[in-house]
N, CA and C atoms as an extended XYZ file, in Angstrom:
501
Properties=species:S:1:pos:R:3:atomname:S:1:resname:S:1:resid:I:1 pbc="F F F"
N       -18.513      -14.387        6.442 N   UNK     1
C       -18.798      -13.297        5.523 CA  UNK     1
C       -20.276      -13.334        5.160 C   UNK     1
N       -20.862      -12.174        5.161 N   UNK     2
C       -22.666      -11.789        5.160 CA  UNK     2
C       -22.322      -11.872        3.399 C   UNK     2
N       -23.358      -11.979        2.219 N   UNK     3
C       -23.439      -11.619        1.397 CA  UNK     3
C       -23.036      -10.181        0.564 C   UNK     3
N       -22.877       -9.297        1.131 N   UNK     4
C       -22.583       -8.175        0.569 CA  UNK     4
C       -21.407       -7.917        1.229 C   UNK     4
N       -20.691       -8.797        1.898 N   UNK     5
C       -19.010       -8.742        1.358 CA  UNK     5
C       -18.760       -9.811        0.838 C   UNK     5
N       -19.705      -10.655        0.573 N   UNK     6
C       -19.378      -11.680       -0.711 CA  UNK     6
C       -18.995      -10.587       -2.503 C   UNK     6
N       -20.598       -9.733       -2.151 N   UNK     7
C       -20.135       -9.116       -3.563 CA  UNK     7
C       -19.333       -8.177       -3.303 C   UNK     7
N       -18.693       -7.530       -2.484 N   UNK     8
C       -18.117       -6.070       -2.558 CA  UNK     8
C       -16.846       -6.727       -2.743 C   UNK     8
N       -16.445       -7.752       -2.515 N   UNK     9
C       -15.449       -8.956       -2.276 CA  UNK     9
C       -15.082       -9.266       -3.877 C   UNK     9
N       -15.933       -9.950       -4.462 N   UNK    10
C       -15.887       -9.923       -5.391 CA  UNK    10
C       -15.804       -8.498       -6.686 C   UNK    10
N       -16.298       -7.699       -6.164 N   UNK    11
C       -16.115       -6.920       -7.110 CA  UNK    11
C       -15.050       -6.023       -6.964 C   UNK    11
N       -14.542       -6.390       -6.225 N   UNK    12
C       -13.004       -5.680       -5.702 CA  UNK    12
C       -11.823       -6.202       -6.450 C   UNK    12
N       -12.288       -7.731       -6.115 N   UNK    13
C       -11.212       -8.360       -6.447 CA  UNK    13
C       -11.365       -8.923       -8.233 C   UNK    13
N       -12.493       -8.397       -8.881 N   UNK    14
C       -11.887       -7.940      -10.421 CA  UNK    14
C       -11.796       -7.285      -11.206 C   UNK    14
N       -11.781       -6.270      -10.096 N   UNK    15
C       -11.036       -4.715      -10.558 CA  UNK    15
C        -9.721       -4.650      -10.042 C   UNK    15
N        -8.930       -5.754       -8.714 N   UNK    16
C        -8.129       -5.911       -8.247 CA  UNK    16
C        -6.927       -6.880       -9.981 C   UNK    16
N        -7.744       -7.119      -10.632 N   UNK    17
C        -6.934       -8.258      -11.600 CA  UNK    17
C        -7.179       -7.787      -12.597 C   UNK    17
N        -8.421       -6.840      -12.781 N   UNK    18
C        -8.350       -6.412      -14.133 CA  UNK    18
C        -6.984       -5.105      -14.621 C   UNK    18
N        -6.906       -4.354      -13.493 N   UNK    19
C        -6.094       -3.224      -13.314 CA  UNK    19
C        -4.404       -3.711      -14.439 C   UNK    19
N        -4.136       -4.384      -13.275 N   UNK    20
C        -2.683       -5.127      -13.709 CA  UNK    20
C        -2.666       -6.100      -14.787 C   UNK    20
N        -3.617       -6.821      -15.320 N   UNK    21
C        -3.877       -7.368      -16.921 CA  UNK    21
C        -4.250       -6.679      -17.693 C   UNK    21
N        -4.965       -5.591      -17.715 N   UNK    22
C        -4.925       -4.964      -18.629 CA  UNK    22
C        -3.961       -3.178      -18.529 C   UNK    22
N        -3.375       -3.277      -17.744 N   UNK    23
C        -2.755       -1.826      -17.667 CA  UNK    23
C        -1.302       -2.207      -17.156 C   UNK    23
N        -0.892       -2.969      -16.272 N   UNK    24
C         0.099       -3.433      -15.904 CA  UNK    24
C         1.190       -3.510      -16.695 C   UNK    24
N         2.104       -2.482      -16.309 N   UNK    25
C         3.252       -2.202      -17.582 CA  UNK    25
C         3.114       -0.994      -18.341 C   UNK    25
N         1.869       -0.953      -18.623 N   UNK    26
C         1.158        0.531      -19.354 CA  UNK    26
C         1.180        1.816      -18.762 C   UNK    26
N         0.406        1.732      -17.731 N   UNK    27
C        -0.014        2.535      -16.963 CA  UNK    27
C         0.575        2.931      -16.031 C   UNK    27
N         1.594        3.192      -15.996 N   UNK    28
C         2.869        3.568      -14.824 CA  UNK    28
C         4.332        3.892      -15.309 C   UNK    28
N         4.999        3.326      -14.364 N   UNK    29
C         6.220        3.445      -14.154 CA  UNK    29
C         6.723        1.989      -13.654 C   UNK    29
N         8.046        2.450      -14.342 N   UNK    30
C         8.895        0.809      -13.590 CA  UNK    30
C        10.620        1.630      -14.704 C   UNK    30
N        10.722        0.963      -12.917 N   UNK    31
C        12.628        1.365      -12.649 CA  UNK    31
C        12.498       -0.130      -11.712 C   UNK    31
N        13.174       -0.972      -12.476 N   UNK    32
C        13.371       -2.280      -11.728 CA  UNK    32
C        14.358       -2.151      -10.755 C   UNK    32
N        13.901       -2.956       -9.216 N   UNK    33
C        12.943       -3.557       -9.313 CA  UNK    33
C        11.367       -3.187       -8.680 C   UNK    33
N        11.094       -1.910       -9.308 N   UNK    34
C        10.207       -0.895       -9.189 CA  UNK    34
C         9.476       -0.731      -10.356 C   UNK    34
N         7.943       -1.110       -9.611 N   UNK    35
C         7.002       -0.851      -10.605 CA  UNK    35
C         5.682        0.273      -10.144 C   UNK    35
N         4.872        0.878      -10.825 N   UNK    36
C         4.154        1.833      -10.173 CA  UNK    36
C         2.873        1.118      -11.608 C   UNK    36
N         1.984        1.009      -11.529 N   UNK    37
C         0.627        1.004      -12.060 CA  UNK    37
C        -0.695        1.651      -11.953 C   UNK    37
N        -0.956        3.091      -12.038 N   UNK    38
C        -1.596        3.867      -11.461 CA  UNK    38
C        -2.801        3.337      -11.103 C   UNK    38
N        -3.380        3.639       -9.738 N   UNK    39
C        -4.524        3.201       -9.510 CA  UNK    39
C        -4.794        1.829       -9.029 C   UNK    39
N        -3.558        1.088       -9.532 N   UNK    40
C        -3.536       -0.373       -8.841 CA  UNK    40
C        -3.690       -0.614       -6.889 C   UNK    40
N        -3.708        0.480       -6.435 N   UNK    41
C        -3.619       -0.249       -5.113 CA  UNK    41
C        -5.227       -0.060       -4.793 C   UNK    41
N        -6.262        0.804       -5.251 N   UNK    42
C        -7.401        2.007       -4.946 CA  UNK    42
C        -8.356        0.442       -4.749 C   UNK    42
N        -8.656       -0.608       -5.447 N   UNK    43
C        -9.607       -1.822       -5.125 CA  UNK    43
C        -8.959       -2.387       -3.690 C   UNK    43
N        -7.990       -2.512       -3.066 N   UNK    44
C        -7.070       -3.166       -2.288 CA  UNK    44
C        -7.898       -1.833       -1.308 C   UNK    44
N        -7.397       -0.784       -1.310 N   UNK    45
C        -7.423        0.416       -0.516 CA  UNK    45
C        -9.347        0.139        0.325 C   UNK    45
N        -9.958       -0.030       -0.788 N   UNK    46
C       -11.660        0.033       -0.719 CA  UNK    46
C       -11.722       -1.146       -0.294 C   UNK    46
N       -11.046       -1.998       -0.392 N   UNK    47
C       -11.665       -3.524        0.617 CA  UNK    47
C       -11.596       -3.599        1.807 C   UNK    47
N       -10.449       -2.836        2.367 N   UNK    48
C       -10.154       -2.393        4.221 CA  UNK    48
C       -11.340       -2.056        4.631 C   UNK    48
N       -11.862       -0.844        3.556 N   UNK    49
C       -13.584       -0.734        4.359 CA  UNK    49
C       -14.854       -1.734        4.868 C   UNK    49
N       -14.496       -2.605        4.311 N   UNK    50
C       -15.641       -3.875        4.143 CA  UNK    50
C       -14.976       -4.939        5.090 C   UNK    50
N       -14.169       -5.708        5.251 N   UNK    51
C       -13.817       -6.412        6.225 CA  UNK    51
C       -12.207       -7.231        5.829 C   UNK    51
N       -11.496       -7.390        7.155 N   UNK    52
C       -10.283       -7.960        6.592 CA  UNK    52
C       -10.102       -9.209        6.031 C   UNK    52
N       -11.736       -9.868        6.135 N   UNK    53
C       -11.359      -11.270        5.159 CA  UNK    53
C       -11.537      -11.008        3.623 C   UNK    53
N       -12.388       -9.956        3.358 N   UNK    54
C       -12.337       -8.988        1.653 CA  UNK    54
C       -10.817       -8.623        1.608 C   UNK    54
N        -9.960       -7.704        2.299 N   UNK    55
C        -9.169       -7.239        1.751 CA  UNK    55
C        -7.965       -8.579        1.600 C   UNK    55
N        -7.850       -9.277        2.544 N   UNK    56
C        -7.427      -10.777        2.389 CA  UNK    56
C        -7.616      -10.681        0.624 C   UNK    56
N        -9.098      -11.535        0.574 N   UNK    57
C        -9.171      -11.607       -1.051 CA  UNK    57
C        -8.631      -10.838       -2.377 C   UNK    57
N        -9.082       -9.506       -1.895 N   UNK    58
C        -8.795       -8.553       -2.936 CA  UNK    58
C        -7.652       -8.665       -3.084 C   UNK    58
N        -6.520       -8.129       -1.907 N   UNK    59
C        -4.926       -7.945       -1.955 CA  UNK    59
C        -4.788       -9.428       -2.822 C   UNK    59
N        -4.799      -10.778       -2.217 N   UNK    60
C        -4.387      -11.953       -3.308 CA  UNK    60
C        -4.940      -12.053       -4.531 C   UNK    60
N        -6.194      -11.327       -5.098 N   UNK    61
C        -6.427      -11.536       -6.414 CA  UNK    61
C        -5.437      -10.461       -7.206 C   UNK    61
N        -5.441       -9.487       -6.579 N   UNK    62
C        -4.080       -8.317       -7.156 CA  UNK    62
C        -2.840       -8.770       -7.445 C   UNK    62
N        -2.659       -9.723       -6.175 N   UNK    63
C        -1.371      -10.252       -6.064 CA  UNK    63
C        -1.051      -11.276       -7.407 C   UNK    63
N        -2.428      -12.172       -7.809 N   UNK    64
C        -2.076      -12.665       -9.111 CA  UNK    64
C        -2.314      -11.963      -10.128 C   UNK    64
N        -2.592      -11.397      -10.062 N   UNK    65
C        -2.689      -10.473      -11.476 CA  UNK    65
C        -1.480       -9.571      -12.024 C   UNK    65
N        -0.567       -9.406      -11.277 N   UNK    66
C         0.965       -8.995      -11.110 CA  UNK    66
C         1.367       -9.897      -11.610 C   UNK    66
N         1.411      -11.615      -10.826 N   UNK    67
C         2.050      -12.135      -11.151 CA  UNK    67
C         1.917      -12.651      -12.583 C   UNK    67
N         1.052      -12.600      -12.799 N   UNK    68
C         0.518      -13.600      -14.179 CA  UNK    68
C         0.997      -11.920      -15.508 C   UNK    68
N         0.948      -10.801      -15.396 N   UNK    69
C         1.170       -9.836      -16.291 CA  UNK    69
C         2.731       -9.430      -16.326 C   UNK    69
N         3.211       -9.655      -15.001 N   UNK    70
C         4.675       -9.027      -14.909 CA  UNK    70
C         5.884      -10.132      -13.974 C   UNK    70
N         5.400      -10.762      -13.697 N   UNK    71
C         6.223      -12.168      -13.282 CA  UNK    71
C         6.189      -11.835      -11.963 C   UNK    71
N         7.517      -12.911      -11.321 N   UNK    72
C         7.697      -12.802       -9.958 CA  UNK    72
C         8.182      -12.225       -8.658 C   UNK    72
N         8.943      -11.041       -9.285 N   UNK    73
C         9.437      -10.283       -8.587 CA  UNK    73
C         8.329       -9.056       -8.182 C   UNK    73
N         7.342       -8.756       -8.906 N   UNK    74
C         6.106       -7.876       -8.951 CA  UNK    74
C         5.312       -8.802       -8.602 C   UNK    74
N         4.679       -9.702       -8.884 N   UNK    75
C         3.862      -10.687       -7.885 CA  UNK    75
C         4.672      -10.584       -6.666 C   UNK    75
N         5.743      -10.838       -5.865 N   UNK    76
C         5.583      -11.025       -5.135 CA  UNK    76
C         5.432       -9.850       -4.129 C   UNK    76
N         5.928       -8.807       -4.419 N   UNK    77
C         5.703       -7.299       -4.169 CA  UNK    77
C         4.191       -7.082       -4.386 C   UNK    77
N         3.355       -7.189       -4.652 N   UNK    78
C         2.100       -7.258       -5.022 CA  UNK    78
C         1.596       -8.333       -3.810 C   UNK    78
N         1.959       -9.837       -3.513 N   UNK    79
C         1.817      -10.412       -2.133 CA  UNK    79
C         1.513       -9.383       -1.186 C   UNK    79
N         2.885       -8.310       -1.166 N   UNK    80
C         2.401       -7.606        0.372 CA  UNK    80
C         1.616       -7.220        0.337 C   UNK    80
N         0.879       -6.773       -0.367 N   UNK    81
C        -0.308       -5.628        0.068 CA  UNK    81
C        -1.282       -6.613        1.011 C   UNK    81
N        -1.399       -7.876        0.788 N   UNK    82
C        -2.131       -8.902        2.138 CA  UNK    82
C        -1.634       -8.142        3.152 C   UNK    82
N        -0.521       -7.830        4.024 N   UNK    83
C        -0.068       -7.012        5.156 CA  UNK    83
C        -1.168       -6.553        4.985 C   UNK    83
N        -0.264       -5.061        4.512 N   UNK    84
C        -1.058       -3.630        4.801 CA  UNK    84
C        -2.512       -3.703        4.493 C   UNK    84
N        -3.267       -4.323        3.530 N   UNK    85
C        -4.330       -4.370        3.395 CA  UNK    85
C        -5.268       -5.049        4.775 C   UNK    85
N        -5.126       -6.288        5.535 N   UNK    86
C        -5.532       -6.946        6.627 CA  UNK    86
C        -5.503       -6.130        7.484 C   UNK    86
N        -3.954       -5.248        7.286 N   UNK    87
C        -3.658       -4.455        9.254 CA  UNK    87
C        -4.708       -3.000        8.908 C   UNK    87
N        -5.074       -2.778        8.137 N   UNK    88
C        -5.893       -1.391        7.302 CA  UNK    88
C        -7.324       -1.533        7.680 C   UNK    88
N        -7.496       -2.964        7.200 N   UNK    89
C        -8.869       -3.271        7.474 CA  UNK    89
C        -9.761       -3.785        9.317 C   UNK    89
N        -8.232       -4.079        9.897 N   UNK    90
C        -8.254       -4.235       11.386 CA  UNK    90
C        -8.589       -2.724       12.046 C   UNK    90
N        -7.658       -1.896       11.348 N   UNK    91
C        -7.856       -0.464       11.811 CA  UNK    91
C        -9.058        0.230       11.394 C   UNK    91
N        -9.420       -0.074       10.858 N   UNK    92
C       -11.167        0.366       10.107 CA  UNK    92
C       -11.968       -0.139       11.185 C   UNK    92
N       -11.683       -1.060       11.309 N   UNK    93
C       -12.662       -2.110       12.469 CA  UNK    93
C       -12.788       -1.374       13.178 C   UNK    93
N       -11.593       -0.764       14.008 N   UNK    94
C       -11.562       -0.436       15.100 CA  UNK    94
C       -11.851        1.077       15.464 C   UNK    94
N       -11.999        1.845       14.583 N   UNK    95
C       -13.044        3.305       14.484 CA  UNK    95
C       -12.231        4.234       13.817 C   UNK    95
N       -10.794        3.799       13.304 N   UNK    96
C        -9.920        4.551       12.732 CA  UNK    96
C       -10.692        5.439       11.204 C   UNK    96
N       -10.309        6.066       10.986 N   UNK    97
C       -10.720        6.782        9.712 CA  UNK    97
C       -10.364        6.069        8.663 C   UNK    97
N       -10.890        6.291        7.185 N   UNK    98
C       -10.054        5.830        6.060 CA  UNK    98
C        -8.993        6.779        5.652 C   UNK    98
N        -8.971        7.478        6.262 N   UNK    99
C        -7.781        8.872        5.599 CA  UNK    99
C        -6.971        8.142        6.804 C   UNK    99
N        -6.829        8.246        7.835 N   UNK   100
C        -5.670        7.741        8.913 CA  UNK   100
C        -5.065        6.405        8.480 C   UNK   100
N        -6.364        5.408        8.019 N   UNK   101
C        -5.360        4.361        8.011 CA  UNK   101
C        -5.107        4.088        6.698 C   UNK   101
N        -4.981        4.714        5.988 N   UNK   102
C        -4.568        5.098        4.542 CA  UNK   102
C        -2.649        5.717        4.941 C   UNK   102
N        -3.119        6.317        5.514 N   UNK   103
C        -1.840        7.095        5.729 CA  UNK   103
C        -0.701        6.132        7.247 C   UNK   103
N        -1.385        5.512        8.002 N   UNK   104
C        -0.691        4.558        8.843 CA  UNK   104
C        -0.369        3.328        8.160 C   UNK   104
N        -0.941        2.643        6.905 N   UNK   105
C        -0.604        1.730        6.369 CA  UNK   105
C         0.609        1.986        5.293 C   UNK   105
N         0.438        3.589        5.132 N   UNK   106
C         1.746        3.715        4.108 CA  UNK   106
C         3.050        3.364        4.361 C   UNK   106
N         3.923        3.354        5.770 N   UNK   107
C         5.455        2.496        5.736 CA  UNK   107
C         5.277        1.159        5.896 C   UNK   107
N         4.074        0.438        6.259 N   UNK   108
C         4.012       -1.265        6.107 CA  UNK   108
C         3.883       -1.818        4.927 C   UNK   108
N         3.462       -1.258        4.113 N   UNK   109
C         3.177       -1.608        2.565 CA  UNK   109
C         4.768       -0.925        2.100 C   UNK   109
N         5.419       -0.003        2.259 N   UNK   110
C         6.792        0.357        2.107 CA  UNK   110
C         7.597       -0.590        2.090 C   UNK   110
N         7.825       -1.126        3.519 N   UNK   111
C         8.831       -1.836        4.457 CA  UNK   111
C         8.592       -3.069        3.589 C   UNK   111
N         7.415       -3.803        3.232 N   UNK   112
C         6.979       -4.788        3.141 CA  UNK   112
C         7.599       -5.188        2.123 C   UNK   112
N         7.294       -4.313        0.740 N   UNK   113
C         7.470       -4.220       -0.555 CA  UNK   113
C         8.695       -4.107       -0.523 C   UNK   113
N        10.294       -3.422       -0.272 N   UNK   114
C        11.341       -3.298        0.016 CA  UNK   114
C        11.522       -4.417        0.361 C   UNK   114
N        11.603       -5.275        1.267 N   UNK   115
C        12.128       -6.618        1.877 CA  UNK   115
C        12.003       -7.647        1.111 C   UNK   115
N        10.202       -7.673        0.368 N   UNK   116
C        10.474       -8.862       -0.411 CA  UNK   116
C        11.430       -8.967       -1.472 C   UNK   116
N        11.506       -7.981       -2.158 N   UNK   117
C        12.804       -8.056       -3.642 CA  UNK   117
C        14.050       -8.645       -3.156 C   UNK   117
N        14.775       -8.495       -1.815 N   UNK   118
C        15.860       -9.090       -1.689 CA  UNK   118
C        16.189      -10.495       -2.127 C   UNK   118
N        15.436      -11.001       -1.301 N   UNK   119
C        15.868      -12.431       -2.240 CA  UNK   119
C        15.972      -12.852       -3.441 C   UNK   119
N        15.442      -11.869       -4.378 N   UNK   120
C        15.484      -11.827       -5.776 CA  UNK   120
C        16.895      -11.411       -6.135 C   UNK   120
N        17.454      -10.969       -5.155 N   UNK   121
C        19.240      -10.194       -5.458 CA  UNK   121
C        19.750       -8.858       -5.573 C   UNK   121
N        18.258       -8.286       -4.864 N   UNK   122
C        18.362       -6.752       -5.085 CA  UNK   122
C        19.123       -6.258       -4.400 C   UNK   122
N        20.162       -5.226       -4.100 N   UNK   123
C        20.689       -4.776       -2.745 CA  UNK   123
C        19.852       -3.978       -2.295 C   UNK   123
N        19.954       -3.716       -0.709 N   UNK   124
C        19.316       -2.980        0.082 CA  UNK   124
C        19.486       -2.175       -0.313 C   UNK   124
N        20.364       -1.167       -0.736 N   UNK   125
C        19.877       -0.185       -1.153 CA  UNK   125
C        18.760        0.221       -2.217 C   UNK   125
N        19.254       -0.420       -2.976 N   UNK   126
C        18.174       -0.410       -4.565 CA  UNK   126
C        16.380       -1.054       -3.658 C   UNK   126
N        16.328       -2.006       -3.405 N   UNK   127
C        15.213       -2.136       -2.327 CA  UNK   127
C        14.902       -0.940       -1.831 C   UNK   127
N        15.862       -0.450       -0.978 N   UNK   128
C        14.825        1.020        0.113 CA  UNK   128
C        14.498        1.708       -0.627 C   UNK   128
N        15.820        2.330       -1.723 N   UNK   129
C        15.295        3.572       -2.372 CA  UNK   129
C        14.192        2.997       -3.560 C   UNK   129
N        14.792        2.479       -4.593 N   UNK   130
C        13.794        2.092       -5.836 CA  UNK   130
C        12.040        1.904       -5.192 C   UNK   130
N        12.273        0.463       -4.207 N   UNK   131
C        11.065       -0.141       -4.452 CA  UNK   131
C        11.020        0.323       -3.032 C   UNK   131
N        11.157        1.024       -1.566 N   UNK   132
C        10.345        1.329       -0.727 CA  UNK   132
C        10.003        2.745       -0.489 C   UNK   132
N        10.847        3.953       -0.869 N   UNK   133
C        10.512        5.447       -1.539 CA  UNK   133
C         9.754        5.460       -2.669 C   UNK   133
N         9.651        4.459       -3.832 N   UNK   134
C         8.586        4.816       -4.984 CA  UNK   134
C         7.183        3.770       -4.307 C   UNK   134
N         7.462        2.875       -3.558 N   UNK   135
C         6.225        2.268       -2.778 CA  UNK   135
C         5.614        3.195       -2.131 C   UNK   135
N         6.011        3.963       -1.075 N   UNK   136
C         5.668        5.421       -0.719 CA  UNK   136
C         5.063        6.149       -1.501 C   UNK   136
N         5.854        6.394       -2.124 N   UNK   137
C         4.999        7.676       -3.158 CA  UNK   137
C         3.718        7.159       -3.751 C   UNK   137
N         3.533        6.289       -4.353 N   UNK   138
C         2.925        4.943       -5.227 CA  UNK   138
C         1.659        5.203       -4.805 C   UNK   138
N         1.902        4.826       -2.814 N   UNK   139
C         1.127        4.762       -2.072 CA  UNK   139
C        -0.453        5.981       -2.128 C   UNK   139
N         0.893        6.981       -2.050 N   UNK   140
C         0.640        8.441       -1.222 CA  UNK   140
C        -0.286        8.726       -2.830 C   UNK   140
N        -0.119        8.329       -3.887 N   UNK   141
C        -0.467        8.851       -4.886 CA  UNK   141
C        -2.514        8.035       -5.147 C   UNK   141
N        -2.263        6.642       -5.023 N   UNK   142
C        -3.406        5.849       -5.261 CA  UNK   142
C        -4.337        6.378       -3.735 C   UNK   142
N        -3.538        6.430       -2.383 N   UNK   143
C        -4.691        7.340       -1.472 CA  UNK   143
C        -5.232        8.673       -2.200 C   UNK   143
N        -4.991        8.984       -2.579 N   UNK   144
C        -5.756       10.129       -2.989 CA  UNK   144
C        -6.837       10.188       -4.117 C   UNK   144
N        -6.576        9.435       -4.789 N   UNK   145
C        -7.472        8.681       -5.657 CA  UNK   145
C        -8.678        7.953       -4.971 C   UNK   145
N        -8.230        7.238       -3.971 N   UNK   146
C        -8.708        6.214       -2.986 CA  UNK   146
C        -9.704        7.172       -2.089 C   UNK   146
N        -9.375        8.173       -1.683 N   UNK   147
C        -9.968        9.336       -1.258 CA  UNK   147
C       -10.767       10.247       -2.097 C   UNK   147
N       -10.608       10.722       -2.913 N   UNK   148
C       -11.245       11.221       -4.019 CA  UNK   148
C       -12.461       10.639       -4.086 C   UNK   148
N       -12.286        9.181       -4.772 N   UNK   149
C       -13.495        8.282       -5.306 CA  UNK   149
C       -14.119        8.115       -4.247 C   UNK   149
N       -13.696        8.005       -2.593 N   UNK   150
C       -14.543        7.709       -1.777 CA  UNK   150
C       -15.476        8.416       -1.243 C   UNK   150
N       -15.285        9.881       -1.259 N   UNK   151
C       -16.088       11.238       -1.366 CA  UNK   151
C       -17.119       11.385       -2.474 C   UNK   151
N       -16.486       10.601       -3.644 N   UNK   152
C       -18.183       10.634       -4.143 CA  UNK   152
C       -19.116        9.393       -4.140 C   UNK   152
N       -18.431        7.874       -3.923 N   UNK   153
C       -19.160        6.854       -3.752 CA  UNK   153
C       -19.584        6.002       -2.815 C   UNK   153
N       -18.327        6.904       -1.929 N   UNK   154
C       -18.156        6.241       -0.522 CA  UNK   154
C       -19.814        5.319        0.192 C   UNK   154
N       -20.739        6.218       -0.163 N   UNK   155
C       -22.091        5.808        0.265 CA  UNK   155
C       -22.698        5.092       -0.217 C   UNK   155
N       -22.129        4.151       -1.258 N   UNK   156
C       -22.559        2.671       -2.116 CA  UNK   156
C       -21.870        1.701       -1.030 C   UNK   156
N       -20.437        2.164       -0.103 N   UNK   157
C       -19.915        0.725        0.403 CA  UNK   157
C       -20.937        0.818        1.522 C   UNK   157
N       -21.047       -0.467        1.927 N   UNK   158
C       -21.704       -0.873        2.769 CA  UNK   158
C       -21.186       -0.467        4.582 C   UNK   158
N       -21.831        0.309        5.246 N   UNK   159
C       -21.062        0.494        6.553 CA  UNK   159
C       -21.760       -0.492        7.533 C   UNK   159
N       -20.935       -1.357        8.208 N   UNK   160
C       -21.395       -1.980        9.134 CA  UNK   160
C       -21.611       -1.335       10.540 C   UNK   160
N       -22.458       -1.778       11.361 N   UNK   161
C       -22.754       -1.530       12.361 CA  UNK   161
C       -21.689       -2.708       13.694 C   UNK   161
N       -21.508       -2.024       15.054 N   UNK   162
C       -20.259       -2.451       15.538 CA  UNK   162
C       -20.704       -3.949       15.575 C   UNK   162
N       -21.891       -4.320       16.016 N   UNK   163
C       -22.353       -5.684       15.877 CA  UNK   163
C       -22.011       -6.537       15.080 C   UNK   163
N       -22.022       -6.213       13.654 N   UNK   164
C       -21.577       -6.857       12.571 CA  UNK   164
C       -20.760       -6.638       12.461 C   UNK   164
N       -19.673       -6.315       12.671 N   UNK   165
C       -18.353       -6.093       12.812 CA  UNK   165
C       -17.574       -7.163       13.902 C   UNK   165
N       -18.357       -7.107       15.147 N   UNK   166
C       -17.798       -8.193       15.780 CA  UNK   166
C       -18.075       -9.437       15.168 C   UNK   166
N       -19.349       -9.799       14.530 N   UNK   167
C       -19.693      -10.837       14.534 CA  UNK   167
C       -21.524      -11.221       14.761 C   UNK   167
């Protein structure tokens, strides 16, 4: 990692923890074992742009910040976004758009989020519908936000060149 995904890294990831400590519970919705926190995914969303060892970071600082505001069943639903966030930021790499892989990451962050609650005792059903249709929506709702903000700031993140991208 170059320095300026040290900071974009960092500054992702405490807006990634501030979101869910201070709004987490507030700022949404929750139909257990379904939670929605508006805006919580949009730091996660903006780290794909910068590289998948940032969104790595970001997604796990999110991921504790769930856990530590709303326990373990939302921490660990909050875990997935490492998926979708890594496979988002692979697809960025690779010349994809942020609107495409915004929208290709939306059933892996679904699927993801749905599967983990089971072991908590959820039935599959309550999983697909509760927590992988409101993960969806959740989704579909913070891209646009994610999109929005990136149309006007988009030109503060840093764009790498393919060089730096490989390496």
């Amino acid at each position: 990692m170059n320095v300026k995904e040290i900071v974009w890294g960092g500054l992702l990831t405490s807006l990634a923890l501030i979101i869910p400590l201070a709004f987490g519970g507030t700022l949404g919705v929750t139909i257990p074992p379904f939670s929605a926190t508006l805006a919580s995914h949009v730091p996660v969303m903006f780290s794909m742009l910068i590289s998948p060892l940032v969104a790595l970071m970001v997604a796990a600082g999110s991921a504790l910040g769930f856990l530590i505001k709303l326990g373990p069943v939302i921490g660990a639903r909050a875990g997935m976004h490492v998926i979708f966030a890594v496979f988002g930021a692979l697809m960025i790499r690779r010349g994809y758009s942020f609107k495409a892989t915004l929208l290709a990451t939306m059933p892996i962050h679904a699927l993801s989020e749905a599967l983990i609650v089971l072991p908590f005792g959820f039935t599959l059903q309550k999983a697909g519908v509760a927590v992988g249709i409101g993960t969806a929506l959740h989704h579909g709702v913070d891209s646009l936000i994610a999109l929005s903000l990136y149309g006007i700031i988009g030109y503060m993140i840093p764009k790498f060149t393919s060089s730096e991208k490989t390496g």
